[in-house]
C-alpha positions as CSV (number, residue, x, y, z in Angstrom):
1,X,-17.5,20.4,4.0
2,X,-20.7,18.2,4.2
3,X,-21.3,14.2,3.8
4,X,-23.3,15.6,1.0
5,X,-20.6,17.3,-1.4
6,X,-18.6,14.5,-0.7
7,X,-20.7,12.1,-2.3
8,X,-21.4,14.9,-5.7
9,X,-18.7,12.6,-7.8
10,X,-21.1,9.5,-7.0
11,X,-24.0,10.6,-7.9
12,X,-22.9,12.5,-11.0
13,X,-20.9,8.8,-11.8
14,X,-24.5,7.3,-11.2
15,X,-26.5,9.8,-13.5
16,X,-24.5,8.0,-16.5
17,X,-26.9,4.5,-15.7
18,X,-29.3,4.2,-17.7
19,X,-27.2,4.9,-20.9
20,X,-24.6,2.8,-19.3
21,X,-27.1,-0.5,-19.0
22,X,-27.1,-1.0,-23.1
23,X,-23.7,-1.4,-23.3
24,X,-22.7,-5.2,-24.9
25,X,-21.9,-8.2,-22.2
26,X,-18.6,-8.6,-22.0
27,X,-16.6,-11.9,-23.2
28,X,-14.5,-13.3,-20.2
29,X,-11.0,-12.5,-21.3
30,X,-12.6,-8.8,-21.6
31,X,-13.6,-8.9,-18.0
32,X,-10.1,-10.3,-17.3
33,X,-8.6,-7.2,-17.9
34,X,-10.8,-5.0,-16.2
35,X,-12.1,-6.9,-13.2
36,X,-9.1,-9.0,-12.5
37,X,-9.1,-11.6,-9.9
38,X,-8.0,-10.5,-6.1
39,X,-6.8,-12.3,-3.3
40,X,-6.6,-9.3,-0.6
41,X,-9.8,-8.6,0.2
42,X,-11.2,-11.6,1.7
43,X,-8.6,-13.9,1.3
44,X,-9.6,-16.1,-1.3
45,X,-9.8,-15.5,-5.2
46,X,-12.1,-13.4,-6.1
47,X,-12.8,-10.6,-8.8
48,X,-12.8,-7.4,-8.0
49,X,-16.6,-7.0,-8.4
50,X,-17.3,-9.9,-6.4
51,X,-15.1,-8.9,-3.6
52,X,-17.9,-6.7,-2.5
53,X,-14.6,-4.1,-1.5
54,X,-13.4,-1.0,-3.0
55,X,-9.7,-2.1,-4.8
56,X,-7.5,-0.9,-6.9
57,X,-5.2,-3.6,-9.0
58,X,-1.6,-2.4,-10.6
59,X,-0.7,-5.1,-12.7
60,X,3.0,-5.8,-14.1
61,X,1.9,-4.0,-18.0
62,X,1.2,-0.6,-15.7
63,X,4.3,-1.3,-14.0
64,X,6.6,-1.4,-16.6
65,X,4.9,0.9,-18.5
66,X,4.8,4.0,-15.9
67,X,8.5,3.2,-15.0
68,X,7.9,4.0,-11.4
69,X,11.0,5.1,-9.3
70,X,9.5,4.4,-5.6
71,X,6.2,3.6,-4.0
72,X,5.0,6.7,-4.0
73,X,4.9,7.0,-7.4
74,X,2.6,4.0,-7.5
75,X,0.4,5.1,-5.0
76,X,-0.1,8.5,-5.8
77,X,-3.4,9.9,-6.4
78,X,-4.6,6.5,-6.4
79,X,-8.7,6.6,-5.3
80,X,-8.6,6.9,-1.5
81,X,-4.3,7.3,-1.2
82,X,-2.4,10.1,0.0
83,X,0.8,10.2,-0.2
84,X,3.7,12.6,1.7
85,X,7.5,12.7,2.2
86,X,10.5,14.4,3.7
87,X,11.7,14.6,0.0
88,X,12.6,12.4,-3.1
89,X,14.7,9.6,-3.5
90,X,14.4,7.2,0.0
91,X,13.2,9.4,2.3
92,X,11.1,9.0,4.7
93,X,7.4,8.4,3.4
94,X,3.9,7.7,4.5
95,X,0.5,6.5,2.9
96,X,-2.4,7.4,4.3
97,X,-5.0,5.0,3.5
98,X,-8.7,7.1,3.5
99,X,-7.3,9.5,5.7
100,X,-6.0,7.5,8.4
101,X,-2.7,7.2,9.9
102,X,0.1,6.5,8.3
103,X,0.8,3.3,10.2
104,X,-3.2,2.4,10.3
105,X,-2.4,0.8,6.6
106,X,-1.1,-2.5,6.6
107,X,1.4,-3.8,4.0
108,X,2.1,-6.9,3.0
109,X,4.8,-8.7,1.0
110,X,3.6,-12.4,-0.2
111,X,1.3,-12.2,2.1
112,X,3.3,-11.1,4.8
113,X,3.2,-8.5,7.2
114,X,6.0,-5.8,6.8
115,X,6.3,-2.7,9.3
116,X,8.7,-1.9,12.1
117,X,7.4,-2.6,15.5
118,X,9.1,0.8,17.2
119,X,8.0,3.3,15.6
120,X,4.6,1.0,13.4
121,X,4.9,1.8,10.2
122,X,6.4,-0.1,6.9
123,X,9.5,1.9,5.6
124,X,7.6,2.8,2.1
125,X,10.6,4.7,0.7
126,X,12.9,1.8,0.7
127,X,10.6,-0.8,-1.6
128,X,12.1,-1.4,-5.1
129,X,9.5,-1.3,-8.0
130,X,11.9,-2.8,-10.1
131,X,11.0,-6.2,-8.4
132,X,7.2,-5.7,-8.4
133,X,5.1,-7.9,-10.6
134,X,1.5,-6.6,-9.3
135,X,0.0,-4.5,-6.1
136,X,-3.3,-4.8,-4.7
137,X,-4.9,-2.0,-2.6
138,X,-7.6,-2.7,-0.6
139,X,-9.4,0.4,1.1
140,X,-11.8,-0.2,4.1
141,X,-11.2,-1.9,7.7
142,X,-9.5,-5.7,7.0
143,X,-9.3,-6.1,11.3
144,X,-11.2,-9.0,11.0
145,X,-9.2,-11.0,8.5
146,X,-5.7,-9.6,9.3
147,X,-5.6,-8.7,13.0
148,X,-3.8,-5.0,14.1
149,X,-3.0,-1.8,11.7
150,X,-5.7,-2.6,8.8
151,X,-7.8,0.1,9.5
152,X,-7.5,2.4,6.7
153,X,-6.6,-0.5,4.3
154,X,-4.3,-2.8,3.1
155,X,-1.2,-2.9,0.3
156,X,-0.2,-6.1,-1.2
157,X,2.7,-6.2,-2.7
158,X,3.7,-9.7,-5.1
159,X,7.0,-10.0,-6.3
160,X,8.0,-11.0,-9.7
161,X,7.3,-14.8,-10.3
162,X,7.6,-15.0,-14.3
163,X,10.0,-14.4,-17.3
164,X,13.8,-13.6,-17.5
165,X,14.9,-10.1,-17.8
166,X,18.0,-7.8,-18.2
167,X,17.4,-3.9,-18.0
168,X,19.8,-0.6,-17.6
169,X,18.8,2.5,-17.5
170,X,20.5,6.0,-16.3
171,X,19.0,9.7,-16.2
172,X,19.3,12.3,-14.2
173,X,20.5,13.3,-10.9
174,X,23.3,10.7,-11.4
175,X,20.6,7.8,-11.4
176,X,21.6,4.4,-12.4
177,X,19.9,1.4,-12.2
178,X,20.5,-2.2,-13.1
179,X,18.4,-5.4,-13.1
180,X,18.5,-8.9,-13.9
181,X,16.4,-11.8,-13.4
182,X,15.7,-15.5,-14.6
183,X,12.8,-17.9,-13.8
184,X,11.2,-21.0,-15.5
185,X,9.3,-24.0,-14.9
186,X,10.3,-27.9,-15.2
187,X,8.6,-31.2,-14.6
188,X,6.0,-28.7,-11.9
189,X,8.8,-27.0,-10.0
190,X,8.9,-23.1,-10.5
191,X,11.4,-20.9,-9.9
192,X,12.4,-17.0,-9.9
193,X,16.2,-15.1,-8.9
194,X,15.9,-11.6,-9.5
195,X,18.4,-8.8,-8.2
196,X,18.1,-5.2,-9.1
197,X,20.3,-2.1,-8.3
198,X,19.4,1.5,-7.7
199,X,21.4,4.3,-7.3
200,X,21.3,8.2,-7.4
201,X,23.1,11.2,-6.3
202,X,20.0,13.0,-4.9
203,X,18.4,16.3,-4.9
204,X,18.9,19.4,-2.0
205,X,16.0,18.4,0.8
206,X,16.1,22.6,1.4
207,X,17.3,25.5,-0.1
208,X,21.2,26.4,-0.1
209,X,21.7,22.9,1.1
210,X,23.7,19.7,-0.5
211,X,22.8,17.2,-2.3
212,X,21.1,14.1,-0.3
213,X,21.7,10.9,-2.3
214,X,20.3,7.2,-1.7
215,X,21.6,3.7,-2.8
216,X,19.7,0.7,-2.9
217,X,20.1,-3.1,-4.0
218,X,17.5,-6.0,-4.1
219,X,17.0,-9.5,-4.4
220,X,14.1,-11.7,-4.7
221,X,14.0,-15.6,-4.6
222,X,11.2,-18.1,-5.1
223,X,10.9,-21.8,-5.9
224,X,7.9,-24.1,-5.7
225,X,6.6,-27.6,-6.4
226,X,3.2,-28.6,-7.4
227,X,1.9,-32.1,-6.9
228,X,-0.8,-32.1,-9.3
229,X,-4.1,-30.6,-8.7
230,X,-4.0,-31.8,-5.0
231,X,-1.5,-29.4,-3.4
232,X,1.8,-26.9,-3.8
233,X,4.7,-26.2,-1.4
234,X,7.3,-23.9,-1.8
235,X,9.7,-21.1,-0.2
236,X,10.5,-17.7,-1.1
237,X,12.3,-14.4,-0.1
238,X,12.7,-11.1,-1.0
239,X,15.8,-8.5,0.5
240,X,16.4,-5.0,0.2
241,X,19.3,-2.9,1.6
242,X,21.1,0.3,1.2
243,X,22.2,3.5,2.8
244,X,19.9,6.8,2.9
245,X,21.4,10.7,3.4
246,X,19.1,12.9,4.7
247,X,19.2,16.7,6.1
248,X,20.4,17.0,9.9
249,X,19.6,20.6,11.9
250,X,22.2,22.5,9.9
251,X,23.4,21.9,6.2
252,X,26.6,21.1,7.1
253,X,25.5,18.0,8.9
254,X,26.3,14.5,7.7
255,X,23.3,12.5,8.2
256,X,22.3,8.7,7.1
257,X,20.9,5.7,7.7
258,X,21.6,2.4,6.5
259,X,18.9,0.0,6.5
260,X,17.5,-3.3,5.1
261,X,14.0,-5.1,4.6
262,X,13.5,-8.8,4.6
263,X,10.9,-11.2,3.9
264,X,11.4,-15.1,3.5
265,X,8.5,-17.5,4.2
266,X,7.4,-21.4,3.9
267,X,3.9,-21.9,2.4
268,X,1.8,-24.9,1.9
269,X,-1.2,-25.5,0.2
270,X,-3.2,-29.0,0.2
271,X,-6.8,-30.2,-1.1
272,X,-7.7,-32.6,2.0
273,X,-11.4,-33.4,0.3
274,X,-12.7,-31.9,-2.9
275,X,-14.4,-29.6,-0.7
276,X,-11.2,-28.6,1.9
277,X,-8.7,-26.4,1.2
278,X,-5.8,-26.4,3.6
279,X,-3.1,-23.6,3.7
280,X,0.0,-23.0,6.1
281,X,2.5,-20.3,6.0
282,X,5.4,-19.5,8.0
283,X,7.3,-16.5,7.8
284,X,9.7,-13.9,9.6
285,X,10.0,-10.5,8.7
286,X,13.0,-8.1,9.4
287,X,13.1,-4.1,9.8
288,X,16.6,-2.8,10.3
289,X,18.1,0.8,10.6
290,X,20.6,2.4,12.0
291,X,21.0,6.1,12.0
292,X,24.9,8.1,11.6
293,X,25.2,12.0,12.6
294,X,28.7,12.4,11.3
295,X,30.2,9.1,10.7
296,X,28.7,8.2,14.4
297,X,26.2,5.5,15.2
298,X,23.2,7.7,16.6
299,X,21.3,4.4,17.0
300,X,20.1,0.9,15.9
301,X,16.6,-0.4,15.7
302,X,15.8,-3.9,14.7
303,X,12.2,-5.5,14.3
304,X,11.9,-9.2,13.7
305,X,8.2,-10.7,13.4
306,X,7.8,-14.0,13.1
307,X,4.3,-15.2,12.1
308,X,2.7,-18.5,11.7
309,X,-1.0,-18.2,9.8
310,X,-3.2,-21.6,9.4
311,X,-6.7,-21.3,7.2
312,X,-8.9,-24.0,6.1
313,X,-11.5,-22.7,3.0
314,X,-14.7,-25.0,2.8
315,X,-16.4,-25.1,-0.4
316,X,-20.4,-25.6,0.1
317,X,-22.3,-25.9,-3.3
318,X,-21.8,-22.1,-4.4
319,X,-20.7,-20.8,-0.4
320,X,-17.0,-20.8,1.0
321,X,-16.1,-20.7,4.6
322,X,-13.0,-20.0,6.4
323,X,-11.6,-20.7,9.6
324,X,-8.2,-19.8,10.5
325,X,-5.5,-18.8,13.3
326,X,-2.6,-17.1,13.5
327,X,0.2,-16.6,16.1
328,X,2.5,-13.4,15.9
329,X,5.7,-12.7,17.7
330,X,7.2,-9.2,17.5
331,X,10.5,-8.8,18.9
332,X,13.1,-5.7,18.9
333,X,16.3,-5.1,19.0
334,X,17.8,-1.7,20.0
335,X,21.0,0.6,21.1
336,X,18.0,2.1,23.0
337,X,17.3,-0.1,26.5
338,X,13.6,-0.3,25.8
339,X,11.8,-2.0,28.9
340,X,10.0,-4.9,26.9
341,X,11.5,-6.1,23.8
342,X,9.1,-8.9,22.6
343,X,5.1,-9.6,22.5
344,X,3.0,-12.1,21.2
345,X,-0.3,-11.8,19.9
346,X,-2.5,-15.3,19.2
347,X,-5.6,-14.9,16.9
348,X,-8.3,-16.8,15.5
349,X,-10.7,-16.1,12.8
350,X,-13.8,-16.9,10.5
351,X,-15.3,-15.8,7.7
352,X,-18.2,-16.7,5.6
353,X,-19.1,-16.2,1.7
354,X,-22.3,-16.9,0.6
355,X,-23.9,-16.4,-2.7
356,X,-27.6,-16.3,-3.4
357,X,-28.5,-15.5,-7.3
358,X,-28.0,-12.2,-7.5
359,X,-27.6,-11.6,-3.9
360,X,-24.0,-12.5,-1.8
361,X,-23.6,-11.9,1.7
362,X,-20.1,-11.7,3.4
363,X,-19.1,-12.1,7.0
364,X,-16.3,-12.3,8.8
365,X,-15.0,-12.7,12.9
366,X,-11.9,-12.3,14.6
367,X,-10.5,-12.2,18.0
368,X,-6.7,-11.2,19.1
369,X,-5.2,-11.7,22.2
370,X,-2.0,-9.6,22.7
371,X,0.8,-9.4,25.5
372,X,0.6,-5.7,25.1
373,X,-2.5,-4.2,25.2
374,X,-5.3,-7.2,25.7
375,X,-7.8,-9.1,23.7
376,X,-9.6,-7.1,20.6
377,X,-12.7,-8.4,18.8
378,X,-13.5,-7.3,15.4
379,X,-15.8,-8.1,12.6
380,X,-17.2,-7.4,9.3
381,X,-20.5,-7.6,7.0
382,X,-21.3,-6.5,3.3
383,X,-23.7,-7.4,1.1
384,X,-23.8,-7.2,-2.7
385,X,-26.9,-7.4,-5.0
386,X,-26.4,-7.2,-8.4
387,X,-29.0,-5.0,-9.9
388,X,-28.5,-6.4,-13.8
389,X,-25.6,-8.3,-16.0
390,X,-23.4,-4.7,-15.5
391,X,-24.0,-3.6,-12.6
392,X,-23.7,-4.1,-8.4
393,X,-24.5,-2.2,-5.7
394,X,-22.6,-2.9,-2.0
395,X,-23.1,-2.1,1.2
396,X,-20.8,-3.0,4.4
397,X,-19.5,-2.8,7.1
398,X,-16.5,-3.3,9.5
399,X,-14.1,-2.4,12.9
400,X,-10.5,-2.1,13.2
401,X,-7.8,-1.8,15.6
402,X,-4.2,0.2,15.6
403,X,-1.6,-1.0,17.9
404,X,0.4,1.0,20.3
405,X,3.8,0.9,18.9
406,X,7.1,0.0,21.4
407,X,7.6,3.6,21.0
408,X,4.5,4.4,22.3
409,X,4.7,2.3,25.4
410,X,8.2,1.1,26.1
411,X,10.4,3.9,24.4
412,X,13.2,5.0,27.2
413,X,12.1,8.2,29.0
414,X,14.0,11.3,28.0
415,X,12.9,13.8,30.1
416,X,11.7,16.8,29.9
417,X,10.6,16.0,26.0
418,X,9.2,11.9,26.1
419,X,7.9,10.0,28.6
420,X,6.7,6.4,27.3
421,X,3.0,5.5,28.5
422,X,2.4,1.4,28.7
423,X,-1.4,2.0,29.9
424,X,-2.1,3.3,26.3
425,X,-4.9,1.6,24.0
426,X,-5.1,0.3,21.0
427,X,-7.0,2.6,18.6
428,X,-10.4,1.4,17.5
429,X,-12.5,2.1,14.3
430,X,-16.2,1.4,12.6
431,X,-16.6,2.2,8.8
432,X,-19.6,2.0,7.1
433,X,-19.5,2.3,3.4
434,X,-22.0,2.3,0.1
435,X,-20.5,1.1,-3.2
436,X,-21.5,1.1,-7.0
437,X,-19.8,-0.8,-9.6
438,X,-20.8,-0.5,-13.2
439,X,-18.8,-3.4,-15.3
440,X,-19.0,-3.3,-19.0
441,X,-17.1,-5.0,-22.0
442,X,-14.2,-2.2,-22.4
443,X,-14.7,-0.2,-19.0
444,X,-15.9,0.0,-15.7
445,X,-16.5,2.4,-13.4
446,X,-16.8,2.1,-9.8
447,X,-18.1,4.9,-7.1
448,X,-18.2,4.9,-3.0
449,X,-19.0,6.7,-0.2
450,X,-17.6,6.1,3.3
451,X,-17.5,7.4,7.1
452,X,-15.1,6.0,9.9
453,X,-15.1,7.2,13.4
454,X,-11.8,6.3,15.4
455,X,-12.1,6.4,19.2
456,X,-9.1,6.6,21.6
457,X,-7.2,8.1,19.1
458,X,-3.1,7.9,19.9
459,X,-2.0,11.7,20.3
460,X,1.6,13.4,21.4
461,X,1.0,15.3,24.2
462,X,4.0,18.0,23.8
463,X,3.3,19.8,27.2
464,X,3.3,16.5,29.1
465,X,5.7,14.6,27.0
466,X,3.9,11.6,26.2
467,X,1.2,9.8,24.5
468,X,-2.2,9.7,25.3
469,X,-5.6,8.1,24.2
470,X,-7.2,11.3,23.9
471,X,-9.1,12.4,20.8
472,X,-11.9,11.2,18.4
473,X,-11.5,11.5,15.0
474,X,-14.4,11.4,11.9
475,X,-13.4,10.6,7.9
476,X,-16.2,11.2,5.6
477,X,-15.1,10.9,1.9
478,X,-16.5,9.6,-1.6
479,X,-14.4,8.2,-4.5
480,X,-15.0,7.5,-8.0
481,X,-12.8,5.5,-10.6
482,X,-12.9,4.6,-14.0
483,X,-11.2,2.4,-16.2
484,X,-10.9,1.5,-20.1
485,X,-9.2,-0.7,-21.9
486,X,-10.6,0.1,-25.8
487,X,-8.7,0.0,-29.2
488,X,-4.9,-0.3,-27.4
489,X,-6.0,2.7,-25.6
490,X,-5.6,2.1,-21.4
491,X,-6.9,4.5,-19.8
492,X,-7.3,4.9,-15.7
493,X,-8.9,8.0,-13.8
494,X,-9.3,8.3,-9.9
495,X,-10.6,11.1,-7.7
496,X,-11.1,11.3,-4.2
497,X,-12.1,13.7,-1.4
498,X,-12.6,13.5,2.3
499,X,-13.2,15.4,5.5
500,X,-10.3,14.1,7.8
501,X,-11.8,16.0,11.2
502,X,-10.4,15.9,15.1
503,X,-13.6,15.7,16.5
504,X,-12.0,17.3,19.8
505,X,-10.7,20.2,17.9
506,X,-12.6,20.6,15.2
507,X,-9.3,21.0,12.8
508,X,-8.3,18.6,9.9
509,X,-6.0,16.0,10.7
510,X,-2.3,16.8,9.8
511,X,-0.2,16.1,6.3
512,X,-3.8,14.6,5.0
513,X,-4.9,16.3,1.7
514,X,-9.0,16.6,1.0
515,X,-8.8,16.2,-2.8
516,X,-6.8,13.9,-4.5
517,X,-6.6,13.0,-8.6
518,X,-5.1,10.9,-10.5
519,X,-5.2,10.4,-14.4
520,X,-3.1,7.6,-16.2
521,X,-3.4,7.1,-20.5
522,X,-1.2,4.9,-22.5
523,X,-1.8,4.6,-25.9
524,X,-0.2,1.1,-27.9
525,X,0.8,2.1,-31.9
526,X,3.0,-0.8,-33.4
527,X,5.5,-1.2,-31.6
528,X,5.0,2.3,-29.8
529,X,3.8,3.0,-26.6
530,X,3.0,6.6,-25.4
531,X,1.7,7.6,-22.5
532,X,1.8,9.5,-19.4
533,X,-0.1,10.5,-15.9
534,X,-1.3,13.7,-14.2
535,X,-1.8,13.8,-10.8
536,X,-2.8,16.2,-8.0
537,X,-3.1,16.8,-4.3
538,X,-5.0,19.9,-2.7
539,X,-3.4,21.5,0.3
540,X,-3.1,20.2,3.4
541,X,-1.6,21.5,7.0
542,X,1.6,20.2,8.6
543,X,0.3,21.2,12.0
544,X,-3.1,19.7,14.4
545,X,-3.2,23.5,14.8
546,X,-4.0,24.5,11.0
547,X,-1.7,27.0,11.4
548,X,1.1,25.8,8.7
549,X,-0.8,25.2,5.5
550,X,1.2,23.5,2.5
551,X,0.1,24.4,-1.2
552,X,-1.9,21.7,-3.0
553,X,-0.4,21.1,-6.9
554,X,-0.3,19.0,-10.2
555,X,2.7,16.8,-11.5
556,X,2.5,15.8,-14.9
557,X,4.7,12.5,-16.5
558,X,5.3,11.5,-19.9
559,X,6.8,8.1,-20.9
560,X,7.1,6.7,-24.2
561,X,8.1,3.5,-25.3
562,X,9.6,1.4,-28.2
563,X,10.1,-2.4,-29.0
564,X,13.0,-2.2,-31.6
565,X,13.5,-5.7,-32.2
566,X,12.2,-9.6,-30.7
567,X,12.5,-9.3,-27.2
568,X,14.5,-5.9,-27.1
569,X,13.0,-2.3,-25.8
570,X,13.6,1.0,-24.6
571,X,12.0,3.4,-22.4
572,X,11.9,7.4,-22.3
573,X,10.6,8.6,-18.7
574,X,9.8,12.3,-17.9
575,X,8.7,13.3,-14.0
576,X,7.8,16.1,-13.2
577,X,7.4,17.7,-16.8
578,X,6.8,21.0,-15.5
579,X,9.3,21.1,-13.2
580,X,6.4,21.9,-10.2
581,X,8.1,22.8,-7.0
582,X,5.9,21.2,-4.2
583,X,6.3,20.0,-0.8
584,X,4.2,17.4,1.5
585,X,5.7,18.3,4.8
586,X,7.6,20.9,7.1
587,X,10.5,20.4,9.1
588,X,10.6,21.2,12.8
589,X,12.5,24.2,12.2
590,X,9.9,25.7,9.8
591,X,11.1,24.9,6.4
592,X,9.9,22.6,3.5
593,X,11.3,19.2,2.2
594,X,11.8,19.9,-1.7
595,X,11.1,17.2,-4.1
596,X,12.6,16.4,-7.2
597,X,11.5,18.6,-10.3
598,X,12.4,18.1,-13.6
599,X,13.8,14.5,-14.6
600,X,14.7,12.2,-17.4
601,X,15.5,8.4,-17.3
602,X,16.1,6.0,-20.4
603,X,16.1,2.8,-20.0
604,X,17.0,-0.3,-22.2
605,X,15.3,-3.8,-21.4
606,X,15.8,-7.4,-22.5
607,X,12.5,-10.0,-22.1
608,X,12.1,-13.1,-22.5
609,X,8.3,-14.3,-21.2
């Protein structure tokens, strides 16, 4: 597949212009809704136009509407986001962010950086939506801004921080799930509690099997206190924990994990001058599992990383500038006698926004120095003109860096199957990517074209046991989304496709699909909301070999939803409508992880905003 039917859905999105330039200017609450304001991308506030970045915002009314059960159900089909999984229902999961690896996306809670340090990626399947009040996805290299593992892109997730709320809902599979939650606002002191329990029995993860079930129970907590116009300071933390059954070698095996995600942080915010912006946060994050094979501890791993992030934001007439630094401390703890446990990693970097008319320019600088694996430098450039009121053209780019995991160097030698390797590198990455955004008063649309090389890519070695900085890999891909918000009609549409090629052995990179679609329409009557979403994912293979290919398919989901009475509503959510049998990836021993089919949930919901 060429660079040049990758980029078809752009140019055919493009063809549309000149129709497209009469439509009316938009008022600003109109652009609200369609081109809302981002913090991910370049670390200040921003619209998603003017972030000269390709994003993708799920606010709290998508949310609540689409009922989501886990984050893949969030990220699926979304433009430039692959998603796979041993299964449904807390199982293992993995994004993959414009084809990269699945720990080459970086997440982040509040602003803080969520993964486990062994094995360096976040633990998808175990994030509650239920205490989600808005994601941001940014796609493209963020190396220079955030340090290791943004090389794909970057998640944001923000917890709740408004209203008071009481839901219950049950449906099938023996799923329950409970929530509660109170915030409110006196004398400029904020504060949100929120808990939220999930429970279900589970679906077989192969055929003739039992049924694998998966309990988990969350907790959110913010309060903050702000002195006026000149600054804010406040904690806040968010906890999740539970236990996980999953399939061992044989069906008879009992196998779980219990586990438990924890962010809590200190943030400060203070205007020094009219023009200075000062903004410290302090934060620790916590990964813990521990895997059972028959009531038996089979092992315990245990991240902590403990961060401490400084930036300073000049404003300059109509430029901003930051300058920042950052020191991370990653430290394990294991049933495993790993030969290091901890590492630091000290960073400093700089970026600069400038804005010229019609023209803005964006740079940004940033150097890590790591007890591991050395000093990195990376950086970034775009530039964004805007060719009329409705529409901008972009071009940047930008290099990244993925981190050898502890696994990867440090993991205790098992011979004859792993040998750790502690001379291994850190991947590294250059993107280059061409944008068009059309912005108009009830829709937008927004098309891209991209290519990343990665060098020194991280590959098991099988016949020698370990890993090894061995390959080169190329991602060429276009996507296209569209958006409108016309007439209480919502309506969002992604597609994306990409070449994910090993260079070395000119075969696609494993579990990554080449097309992806996505198609979400909500529809408000009254009191009545209807809606649903259709997604696909073409066929991908399990192997580096191309030799096991998985079908590609389409799920379809229909919701509906009704506010009876002030404050009061109900929700009807069916996955899976057509009860699809799919699968994303293949066991070792040569047989597929089923998924859920068919599925109802109703739900019953208490608001007060």
């Amino acid at each position: 597949m060429s660079l040049r039917l990758l980029v078809a859905p752009a140019a055919l999105s493009l063809s549309v212009l000149p129709s497209a330039v009469q439509a009316n200017t938009a008022s600003s609450q109109q652009i609200a809704m369609l081109n809302p304001v981002v913090v991910t991308p370049v670390l200040v506030s921003r619209t998603t136009e003017a972030s000269l970045s390709s994003v993708t915002v799920i606010d709290e009314q998508q949310l609540r509407d689409q009922q989501p059960v886990d984050m893949a159900d969030i990220l699926r089909g979304q433009p430039g986001v692959d998603t796979t999984g041993n299964g449904s229902f807390g199982k293992s999961a993995s994004v993959f962010m414009r084809g990269t690896s699945s720990n080459a996306t970086l997440l982040l809670v509040n602003g803080v950086r969520l993964r486990s340090a062994t094995v360096g990626s976040p633990a998808w399947q175990y994030l509650p939506p239920a205490m989600l009040e808005r994601v941001e996805v940014v796609r493209g290299p963020r190396g220079s801004l955030y340090g290791a593992d943004a090389v794909g892109g970057v998640v944001q997730l923000f917890t709740r921080d408004d209203g008071s709320w009481l839901d219950f809902g049950a449906g099938s599979f023996g799923t329950m799930n409970a929530g509660a939650g109170v915030s409110g606002e006196q004398g400029g002191t904020r504060y949100t509690l929120g808990i939220n329990r999930f429970r279900t029995n589970g679906i077989e993860l192969r055929e003739n099997s039992e049924e694998r079930g998966y309990d988990n129970t969350a907790g959110i907590a913010k309060i903050s206190h702000r002195f006026g116009d000149r600054g804010e300071i406040g904690v806040f933390g968010f906890h999740t924990q539970g236990n996980t059954e999953f399939e061992g070698s044989t069906p008879a095996d009992d196998r779980n994990i219990d586990y438990a995600l924890e962010v809590a942080g200190l943030k400060g915010e203070v205007m020094l001058t009219d023009g200075w912006q000062t903004k410290v946060l302090i934060s620790q994050a916590k990964d813990e599992s521990e895997d059972f094979a028959n009531d038996v501890s089979n092992g315990v791993f245990d991240t902590r990383t403990r961060t401490v992030n400084w930036q300073n934001i000049f404003a300059v007439g109509a430029h901003q500038f930051v300058l920042g630094g950052e020191y991370l401390r990653d430290e394990i703890t294991s049933s495993n006698e790993y030969d290091v446990t901890d590492r630091d990693n000290k960073a400093a970097f700089g970026q600069a926004l400038l804005h010229f008319g019609p023209l803005d320019v964006q740079g940004s600088l940033r150097h890590d120095d790591n007890d591991a694996y050395g000093s990195k430098v990376t950086g970034a450039a775009a530039l964004g003109y805007k060719l009329d009121t409705a529409h901008r053209v972009r071009l940047s780019y930008g290099t990244a860096f993925k981190a050898p995991t502890f696994n990867d160097l440090y993991f205790p030698d098992s011979p004859p199957f792993f040998f750790s390797n502690p001379n291994l590198k850190p991947e590294s990455s250059e993107t280059g990517e061409l944008g068009v955004r059309g912005q108009y008063e009830h829709w937008f649309w927004d098309a891209a074209v991209y290519r990343t090389n990665i060098d020194d890519l991280i590959v098991y070695d099988g016949s020698r046991g370990s890993s090894f900085n061995v390959n080169k890999a190329r991602i060429e891909g276009a996507e296209l989304a569209l958006g409108m918000d016309w007439q209480q009609w919502q309506v969002r549409v992604a597609f994306s496709a990409l070449k994910p090629e090993d260079r070395d052995t000119d075969t696609v990179i494993p579990r990554r699909a080449q097309r992806l679609g996505r198609v979400d329409v909500d529809r408000r009557i009254g009191t009545v909301t209807l809606g649903g979403t259709a997604s696909f994912q073409g066929h991908r293979y399990n192997d580096a070999a191309n030799t096991q290919r998985l079908s590609g398919f389409g799920l379809l989901d229909l919701r509906a939803g009704w506010q009876f009475a002030p404050n009061w509503s109900t929700r009807l959510t069916l996955k899976n409508v057509l009860d699809k049998e799919y699968a994303t990836a293949r066991n070792f021993s040569g047989w597929n992880y089923l998924n859920a089919g068919r599925s109802v949930m109703v739900s019953l919901r208490y608001d007060v905003q």
